[in-house]
N, CA, C and O of each residue as an XYZ file, in Angstrom:
580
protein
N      40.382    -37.380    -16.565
C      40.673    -35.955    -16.528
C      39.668    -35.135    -17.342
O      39.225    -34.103    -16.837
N      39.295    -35.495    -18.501
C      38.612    -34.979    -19.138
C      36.666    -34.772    -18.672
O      35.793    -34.027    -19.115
N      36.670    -35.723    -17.721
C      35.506    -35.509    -17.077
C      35.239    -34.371    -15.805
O      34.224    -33.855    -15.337
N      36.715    -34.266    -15.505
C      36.459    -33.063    -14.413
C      36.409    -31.704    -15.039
O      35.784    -30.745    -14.587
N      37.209    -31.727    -16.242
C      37.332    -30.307    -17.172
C      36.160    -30.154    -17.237
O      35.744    -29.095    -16.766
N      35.098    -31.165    -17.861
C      33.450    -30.785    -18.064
C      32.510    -30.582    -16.807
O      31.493    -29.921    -17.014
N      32.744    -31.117    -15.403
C      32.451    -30.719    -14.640
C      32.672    -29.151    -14.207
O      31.829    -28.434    -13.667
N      34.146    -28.758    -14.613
C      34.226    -27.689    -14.128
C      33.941    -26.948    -14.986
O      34.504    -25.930    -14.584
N      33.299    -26.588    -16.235
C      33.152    -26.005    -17.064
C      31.386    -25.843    -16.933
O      30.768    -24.778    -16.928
N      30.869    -27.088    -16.842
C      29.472    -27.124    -15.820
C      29.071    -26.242    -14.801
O      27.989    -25.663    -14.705
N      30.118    -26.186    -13.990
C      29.720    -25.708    -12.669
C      30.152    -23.793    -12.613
O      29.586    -22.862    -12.040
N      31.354    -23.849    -13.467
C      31.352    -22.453    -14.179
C      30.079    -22.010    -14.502
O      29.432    -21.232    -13.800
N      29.673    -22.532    -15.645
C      28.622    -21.963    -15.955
C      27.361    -21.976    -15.479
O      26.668    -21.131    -16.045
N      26.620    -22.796    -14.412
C      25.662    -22.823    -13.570
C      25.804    -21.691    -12.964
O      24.679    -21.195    -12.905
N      26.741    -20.845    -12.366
C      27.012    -20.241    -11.918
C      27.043    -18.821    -12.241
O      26.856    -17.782    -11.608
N      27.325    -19.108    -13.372
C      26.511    -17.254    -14.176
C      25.489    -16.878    -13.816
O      24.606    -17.736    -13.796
N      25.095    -15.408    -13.352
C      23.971    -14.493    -13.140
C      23.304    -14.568    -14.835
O      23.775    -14.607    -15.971
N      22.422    -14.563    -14.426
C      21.403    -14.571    -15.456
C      20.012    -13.932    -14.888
O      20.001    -13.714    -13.677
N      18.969    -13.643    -15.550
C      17.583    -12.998    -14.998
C      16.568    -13.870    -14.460
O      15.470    -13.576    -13.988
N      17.130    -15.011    -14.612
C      16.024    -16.430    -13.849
C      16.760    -16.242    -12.636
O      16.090    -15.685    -11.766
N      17.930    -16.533    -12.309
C      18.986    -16.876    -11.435
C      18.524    -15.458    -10.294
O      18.102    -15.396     -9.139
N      18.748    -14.826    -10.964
C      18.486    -13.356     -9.888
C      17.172    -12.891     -9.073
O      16.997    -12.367     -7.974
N      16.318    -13.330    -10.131
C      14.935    -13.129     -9.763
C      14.968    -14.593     -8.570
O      13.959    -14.645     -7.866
N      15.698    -15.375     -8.399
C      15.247    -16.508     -7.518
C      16.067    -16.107     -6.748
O      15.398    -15.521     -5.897
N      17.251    -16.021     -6.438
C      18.072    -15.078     -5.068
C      17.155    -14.108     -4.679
O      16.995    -14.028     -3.461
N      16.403    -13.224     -5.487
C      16.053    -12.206     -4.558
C      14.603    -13.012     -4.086
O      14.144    -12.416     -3.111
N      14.087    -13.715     -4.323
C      13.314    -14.472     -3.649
C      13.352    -15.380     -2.344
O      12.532    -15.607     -1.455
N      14.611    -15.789     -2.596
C      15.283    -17.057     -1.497
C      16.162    -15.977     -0.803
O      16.968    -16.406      0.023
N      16.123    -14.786     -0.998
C      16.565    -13.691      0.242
C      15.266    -13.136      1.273
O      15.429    -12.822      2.452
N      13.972    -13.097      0.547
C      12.637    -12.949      1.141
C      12.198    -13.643      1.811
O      11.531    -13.208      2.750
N      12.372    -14.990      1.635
C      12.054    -16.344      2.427
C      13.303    -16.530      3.346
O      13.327    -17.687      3.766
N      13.895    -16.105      3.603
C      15.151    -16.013      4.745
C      14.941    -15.075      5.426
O      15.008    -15.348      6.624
N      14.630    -13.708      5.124
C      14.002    -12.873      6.021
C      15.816    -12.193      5.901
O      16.117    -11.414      6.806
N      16.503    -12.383      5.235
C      17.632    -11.544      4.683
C      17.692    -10.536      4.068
O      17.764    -10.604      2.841
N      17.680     -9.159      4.793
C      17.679     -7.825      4.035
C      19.177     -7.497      3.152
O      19.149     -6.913      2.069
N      20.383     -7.939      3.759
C      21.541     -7.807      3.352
C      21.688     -8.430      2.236
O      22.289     -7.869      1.320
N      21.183     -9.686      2.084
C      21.678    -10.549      1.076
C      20.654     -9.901     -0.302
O      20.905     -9.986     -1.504
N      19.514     -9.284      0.337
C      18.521     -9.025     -0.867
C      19.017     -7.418     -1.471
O      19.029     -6.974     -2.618
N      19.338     -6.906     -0.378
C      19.746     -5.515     -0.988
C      21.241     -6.042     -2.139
O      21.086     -5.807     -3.337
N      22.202     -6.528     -1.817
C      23.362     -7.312     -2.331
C      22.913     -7.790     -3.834
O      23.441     -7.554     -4.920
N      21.670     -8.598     -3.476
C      21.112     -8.979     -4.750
C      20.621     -8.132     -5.869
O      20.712     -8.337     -7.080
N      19.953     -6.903     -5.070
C      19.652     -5.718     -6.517
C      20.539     -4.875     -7.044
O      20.159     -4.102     -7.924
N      21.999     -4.866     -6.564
C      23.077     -4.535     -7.273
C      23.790     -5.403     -8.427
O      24.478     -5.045     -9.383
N      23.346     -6.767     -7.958
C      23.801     -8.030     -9.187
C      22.897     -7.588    -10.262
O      23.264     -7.460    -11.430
N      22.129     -7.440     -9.988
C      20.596     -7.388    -10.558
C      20.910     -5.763    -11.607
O      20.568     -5.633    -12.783
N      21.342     -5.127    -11.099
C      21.169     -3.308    -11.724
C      22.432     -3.839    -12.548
O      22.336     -3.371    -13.682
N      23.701     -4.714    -12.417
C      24.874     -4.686    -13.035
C      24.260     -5.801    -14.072
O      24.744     -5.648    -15.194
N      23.830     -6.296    -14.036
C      23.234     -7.318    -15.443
C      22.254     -7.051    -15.713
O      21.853     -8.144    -16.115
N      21.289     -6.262    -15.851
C      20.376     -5.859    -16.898
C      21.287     -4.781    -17.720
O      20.837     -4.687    -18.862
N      22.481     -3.891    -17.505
C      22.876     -3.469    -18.286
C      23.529     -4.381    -19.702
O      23.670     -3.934    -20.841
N      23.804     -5.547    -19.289
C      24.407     -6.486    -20.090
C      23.531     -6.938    -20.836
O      24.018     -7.415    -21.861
N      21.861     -7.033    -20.743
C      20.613     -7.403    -21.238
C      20.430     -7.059    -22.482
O      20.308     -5.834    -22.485
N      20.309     -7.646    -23.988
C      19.922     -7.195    -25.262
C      18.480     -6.022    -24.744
O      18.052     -6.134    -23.595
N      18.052     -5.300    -25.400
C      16.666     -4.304    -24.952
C      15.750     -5.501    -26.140
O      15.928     -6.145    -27.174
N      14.536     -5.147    -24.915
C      13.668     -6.502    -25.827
C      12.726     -6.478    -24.581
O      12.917     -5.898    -23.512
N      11.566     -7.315    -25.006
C      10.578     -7.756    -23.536
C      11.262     -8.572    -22.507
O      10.944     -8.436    -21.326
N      12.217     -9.447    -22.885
C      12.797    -10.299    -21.366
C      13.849     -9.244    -20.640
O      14.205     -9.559    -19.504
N      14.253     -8.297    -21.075
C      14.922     -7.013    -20.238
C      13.550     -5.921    -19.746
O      13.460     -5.425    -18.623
N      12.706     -5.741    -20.703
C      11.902     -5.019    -19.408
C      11.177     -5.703    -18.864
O      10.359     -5.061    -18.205
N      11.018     -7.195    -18.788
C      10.189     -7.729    -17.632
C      11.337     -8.142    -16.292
O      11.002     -8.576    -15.189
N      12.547     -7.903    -16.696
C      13.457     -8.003    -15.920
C      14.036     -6.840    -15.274
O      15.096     -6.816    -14.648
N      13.272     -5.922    -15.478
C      13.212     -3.864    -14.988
C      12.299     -4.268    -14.382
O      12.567     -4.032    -13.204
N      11.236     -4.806    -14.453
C      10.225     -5.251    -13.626
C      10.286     -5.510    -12.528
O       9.862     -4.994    -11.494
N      11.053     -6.672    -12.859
C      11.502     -7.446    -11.225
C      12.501     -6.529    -10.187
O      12.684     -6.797     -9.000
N      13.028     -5.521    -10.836
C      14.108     -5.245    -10.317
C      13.296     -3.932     -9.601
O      13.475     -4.017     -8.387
N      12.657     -3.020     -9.861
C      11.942     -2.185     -9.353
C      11.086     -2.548     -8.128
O      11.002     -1.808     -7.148
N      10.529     -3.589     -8.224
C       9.497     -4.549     -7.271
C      10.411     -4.244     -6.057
O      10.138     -3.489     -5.124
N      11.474     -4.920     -6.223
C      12.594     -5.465     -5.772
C      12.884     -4.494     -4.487
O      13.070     -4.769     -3.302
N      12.839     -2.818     -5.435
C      13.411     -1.908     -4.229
C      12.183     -1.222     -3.870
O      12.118     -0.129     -3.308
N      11.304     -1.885     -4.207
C      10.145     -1.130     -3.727
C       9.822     -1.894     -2.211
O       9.326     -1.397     -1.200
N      10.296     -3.283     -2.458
C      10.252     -4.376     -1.642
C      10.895     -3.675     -0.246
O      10.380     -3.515      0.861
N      12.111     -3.357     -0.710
C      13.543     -2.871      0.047
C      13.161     -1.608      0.678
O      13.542     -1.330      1.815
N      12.365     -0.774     -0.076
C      12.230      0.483      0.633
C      11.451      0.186      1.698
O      11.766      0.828      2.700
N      10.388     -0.690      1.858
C       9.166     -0.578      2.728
C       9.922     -1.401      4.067
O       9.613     -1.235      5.247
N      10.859     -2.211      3.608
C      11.581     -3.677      4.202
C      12.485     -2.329      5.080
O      12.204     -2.045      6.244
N      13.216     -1.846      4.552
C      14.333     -0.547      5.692
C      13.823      0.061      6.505
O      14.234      0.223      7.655
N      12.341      0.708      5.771
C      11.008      1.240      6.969
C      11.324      0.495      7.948
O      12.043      0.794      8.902
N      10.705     -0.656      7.699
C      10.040     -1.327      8.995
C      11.495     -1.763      9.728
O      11.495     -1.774     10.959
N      12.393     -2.024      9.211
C      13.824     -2.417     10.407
C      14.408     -1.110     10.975
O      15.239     -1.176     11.881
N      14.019      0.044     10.492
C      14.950      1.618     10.933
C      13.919      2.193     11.623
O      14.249      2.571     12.747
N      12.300      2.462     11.191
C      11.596      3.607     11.935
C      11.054      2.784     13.399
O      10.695      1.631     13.636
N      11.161      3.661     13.973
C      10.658      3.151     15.812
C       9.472      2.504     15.796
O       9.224      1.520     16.493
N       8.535      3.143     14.832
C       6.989      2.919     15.122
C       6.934      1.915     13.355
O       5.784      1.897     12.917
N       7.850      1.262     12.542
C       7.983      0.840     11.528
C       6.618      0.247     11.202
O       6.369      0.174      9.999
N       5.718     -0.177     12.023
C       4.693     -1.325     11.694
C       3.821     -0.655     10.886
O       2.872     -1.374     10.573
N       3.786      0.228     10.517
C       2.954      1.326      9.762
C       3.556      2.386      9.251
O       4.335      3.112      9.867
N       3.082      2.556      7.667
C       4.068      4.065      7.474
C       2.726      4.961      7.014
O       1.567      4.580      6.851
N       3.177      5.978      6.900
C       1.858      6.855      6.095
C       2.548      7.847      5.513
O       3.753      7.617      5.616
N       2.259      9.117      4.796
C       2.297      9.909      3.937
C       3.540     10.895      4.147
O       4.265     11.280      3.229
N       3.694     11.294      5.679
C       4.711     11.870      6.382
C       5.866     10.950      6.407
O       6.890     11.435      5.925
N       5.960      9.625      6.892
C       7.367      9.127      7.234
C       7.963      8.078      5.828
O       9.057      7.531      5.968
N       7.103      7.851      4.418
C       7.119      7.392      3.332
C       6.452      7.958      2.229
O       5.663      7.287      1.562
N       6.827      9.718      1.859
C       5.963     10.646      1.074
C       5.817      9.876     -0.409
O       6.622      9.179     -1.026
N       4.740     10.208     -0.654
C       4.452      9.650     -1.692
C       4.206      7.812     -2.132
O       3.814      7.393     -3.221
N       4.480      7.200     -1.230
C       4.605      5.710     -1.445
C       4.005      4.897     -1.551
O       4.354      3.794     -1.973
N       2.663      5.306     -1.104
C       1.298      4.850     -1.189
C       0.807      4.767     -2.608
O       0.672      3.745     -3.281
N       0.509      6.280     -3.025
C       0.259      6.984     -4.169
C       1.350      5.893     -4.845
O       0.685      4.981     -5.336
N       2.925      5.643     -5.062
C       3.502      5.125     -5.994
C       2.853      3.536     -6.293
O       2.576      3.145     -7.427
N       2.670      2.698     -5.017
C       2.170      1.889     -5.324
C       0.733      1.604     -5.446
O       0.356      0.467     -5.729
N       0.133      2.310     -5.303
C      -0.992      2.641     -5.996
C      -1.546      2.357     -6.991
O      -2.489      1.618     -7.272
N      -0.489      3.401     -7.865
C      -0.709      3.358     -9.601
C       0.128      2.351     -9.626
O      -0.584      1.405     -9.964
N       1.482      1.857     -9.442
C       2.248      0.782    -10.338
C       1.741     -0.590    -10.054
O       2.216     -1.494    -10.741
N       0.617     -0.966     -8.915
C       0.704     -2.130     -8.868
C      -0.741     -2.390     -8.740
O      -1.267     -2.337     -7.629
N      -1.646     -2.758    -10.153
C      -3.092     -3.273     -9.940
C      -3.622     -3.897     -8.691
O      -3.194     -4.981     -8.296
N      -4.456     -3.293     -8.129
C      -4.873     -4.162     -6.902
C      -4.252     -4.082     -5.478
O      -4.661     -4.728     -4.514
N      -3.072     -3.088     -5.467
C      -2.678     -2.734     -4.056
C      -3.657     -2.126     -3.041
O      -3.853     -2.406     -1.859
N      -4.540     -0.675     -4.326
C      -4.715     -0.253     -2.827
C      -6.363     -0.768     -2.393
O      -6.960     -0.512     -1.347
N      -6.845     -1.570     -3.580
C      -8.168     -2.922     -2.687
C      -7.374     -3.876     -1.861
O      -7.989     -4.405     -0.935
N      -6.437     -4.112     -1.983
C      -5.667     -5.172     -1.309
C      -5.614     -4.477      0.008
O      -6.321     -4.950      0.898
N      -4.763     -3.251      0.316
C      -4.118     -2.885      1.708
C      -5.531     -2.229      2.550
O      -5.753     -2.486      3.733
N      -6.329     -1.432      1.784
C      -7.883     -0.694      2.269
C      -8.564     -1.769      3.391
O      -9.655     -1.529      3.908
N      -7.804     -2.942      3.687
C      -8.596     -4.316      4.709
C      -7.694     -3.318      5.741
O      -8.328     -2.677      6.580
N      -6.980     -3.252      5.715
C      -5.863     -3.118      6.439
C      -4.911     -2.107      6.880
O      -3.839     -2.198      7.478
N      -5.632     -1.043      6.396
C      -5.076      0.682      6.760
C      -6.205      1.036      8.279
O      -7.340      0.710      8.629
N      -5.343      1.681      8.697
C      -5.692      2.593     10.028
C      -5.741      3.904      9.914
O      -4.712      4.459      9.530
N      -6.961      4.747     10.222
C      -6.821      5.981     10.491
C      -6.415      6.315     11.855
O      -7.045      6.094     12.889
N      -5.190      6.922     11.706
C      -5.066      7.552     13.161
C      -5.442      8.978     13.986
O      -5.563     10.013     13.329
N      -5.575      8.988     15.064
C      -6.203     10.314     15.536
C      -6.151     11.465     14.901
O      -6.900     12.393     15.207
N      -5.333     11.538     14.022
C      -5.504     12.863     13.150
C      -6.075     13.229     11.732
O      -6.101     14.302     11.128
N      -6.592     11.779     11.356
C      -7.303     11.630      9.931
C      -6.150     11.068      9.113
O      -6.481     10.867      7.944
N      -4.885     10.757      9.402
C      -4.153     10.255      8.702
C      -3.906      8.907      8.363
O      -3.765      8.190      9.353
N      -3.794      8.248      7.095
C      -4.005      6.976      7.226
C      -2.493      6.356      7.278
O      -1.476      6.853      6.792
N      -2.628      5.135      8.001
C      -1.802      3.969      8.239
C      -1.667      3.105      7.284
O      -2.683      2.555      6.859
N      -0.212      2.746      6.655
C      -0.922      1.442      6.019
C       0.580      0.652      6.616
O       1.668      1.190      6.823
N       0.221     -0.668      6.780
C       0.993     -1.782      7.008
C       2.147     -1.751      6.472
O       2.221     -1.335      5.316
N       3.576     -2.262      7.296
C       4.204     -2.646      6.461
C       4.603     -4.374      5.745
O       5.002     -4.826      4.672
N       4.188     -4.917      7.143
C       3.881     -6.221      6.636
C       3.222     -6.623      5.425
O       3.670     -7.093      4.379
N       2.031     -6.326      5.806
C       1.201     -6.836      4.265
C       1.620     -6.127      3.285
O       1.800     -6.877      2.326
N       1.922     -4.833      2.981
C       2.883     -4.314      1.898
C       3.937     -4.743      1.645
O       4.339     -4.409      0.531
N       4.457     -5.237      2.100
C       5.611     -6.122      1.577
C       5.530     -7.340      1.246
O       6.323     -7.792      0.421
N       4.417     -8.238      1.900
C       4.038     -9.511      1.558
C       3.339     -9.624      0.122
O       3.358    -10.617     -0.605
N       2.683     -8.326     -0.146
C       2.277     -7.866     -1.444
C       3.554     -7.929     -2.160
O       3.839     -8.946     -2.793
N       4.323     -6.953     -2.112
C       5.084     -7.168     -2.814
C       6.034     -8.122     -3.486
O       6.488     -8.177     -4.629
N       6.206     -8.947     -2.269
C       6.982    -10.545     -2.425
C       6.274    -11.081     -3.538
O       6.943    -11.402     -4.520
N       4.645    -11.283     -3.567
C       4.182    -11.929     -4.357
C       4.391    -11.573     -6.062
O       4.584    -12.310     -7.029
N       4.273    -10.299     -5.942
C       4.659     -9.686     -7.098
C       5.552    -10.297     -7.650
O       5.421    -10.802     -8.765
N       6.516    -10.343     -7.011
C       7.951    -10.265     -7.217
C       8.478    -11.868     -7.464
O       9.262    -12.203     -8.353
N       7.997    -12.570     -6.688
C       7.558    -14.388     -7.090
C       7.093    -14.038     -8.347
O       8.061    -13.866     -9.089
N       6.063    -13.861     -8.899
C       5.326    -13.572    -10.217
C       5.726    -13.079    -11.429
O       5.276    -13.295    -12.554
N       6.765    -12.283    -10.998
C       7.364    -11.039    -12.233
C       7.438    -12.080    -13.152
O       6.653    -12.455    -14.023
N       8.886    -12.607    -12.679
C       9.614    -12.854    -13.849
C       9.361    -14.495    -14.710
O      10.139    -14.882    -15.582
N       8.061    -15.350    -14.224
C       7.192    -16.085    -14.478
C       7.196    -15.675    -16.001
O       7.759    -16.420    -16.804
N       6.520    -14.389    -16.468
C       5.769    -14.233    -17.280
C       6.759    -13.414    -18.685
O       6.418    -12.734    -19.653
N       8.062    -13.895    -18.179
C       9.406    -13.208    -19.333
C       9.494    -14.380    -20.188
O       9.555    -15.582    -19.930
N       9.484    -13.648    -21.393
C       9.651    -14.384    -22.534
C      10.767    -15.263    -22.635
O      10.933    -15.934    -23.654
């Protein structure tokens, strides 16, 4: 008897959200190609960093969590807008520009891979913007104390 109490006391606690734990759901929701389960996941995610001591392993865990809906925003693009395979300045204001500045190396990264369209306006992917982002987001929480 006393071995199942520790099992279940085991398996209790494996089972706690934690910032390793979360950062790998919202990963193993990316590699499933699961928008539901990942959006699901950044609400676990927003309800336990409030629980987080403030320190570097809570803002590298703001980190992940921002990625996350930056991930999500570009990810709703491409499943809601008609023409999703591309967004630009009009149908995602500002989003370019955001990831831009927040993420070293986006916009040498996406510049392979933007389209000007007939009106001088540029295209950028949503695929590879998001595949960008995945990587990020694999990466974040690597580097938490």
């Amino acid at each position: 008897m006393p071995i199942v109490a520790v099992a279940l006391v085991f398996f209790a606690a494996a089972r706690v959200p934690n910032d390793v734990t979360i950062r790998k759901e919202l990963v193993d929701a990316v590699k499933v190609n699961d928008l539901h389960r990942f959006d699901d996941t950044i609400e676990r995610a927003e309800a336990y960093i409030d629980t987080m001591p403030v320190g570097a392993k809570r803002n590298a865990f703001r980190r992940v969590i921002l990625t996350a809906h930056d991930i999500s925003r570009v990810w709703h693009f491409a499943e809601s807008d008609p023409h999703g395979i591309y967004y630009d300045d009009e149908r995602l204001p500002f989003y370019y520009e955001h990831l831009a500045a927040d993420y070293p190396g986006y916009a040498k990264f996406i510049a392979e891979y933007r389209q000007i369209d007939r009106t001088g306006l540029p295209q950028y992917p949503t695929r590879e913007t998001r595949s960008f982002l995945e990587k990020r987001l694999e990466n974040t929480g690597r580097k938490s104390p």
